[in-house]
C-alpha positions, 0 to 999 in steps of 0.5 A: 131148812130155810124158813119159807118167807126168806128164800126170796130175799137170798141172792148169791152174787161175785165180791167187789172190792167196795164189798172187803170192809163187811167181809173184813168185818165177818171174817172177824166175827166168825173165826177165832183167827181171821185172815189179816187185811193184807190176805185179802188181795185182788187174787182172792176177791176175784175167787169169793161169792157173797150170800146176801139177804135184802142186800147184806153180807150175811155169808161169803166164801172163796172158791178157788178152781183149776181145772174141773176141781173147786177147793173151798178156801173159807166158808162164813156166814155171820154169827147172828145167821147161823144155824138158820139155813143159810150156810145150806142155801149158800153152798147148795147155790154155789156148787150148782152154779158152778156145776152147770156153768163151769162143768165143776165135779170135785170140791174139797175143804177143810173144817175144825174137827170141833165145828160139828155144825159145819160138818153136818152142814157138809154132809148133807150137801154130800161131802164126805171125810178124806182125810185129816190135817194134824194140828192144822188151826191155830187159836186154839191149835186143832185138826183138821178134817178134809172133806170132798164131794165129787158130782157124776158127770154133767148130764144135758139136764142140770139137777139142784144138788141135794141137800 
């Protein structure tokens, strides 16, 4: 969980485009094979939330959706923040946002079968194991585990998605 003098000082908000250089930078510190420079289009920017704590990029994501359905492109929180809590603030803030406000019930993404953390970190939001990707990753070569949650129908009162 979070500790309790941090909550105050996270905030979720859109990516700009003067924010690519620091996500360029975690992209590079959190994954063995980060996406090149030139993935980074004006399409994907418009798709990414940041999670900043007293105005840094501490973690970001992008959300692409299609109708009532979310797929969860990447998920990073930098090194240093990890296994803080912030990663469950950040998605448990995302997919609330995008609940109430867009109506989104389906979420899927995909996670390195070795990534036990982000697992544990999905499944407590409620994600749960559909399927897996042969030989999905590269550096090092591995699958991947897809997983997906589907919420129950917005009722008139919005709940905070358990975690």
């Amino acid at each position: 969980m979070l500790k309790p003098e941090n909550p105050r000082q996270l905030s979720l908000r859109k990516m700009r485009g003067d924010d690519l250089p620091a996500v360029l930078k975690l992209e590079a510190s959190a994954f063995s094979d980060p996406w090149p420079p030139e993935a980074f289009s004006d399409d994907i920017i418009e798709t990414a939330w940041l999670l900043l704590r007293d105005e840094q990029i501490i973690g970001y994501t992008f959300a692409i959706m299609v109708m009532d359905e979310c797929s969860l492109i990447n998920v990073a929180i930098a090194p240093s923040e990890q296994q803080q809590g912030y990663g469950l603030f950040m998605m448990r803030e995302l997919i609330f946002r995008l609940y109430t406000e867009q109506k989104i019930r389906h979420y899927y993404l995909d996670v390195r079968s070795s990534n036990v953390a982000a697992q544990r970190l999905y499944s407590k939001l409620g994600f749960k194991q559909l399927g897996i990707r042969k030989s999905y990753y590269h550096k090092p070569p591995e699958d991947a585990i897809v997983m997906g949650l589907i919420l129950p129908p917005l009722n008139q009162e919005a709940r905070r998605i358990d975690g």
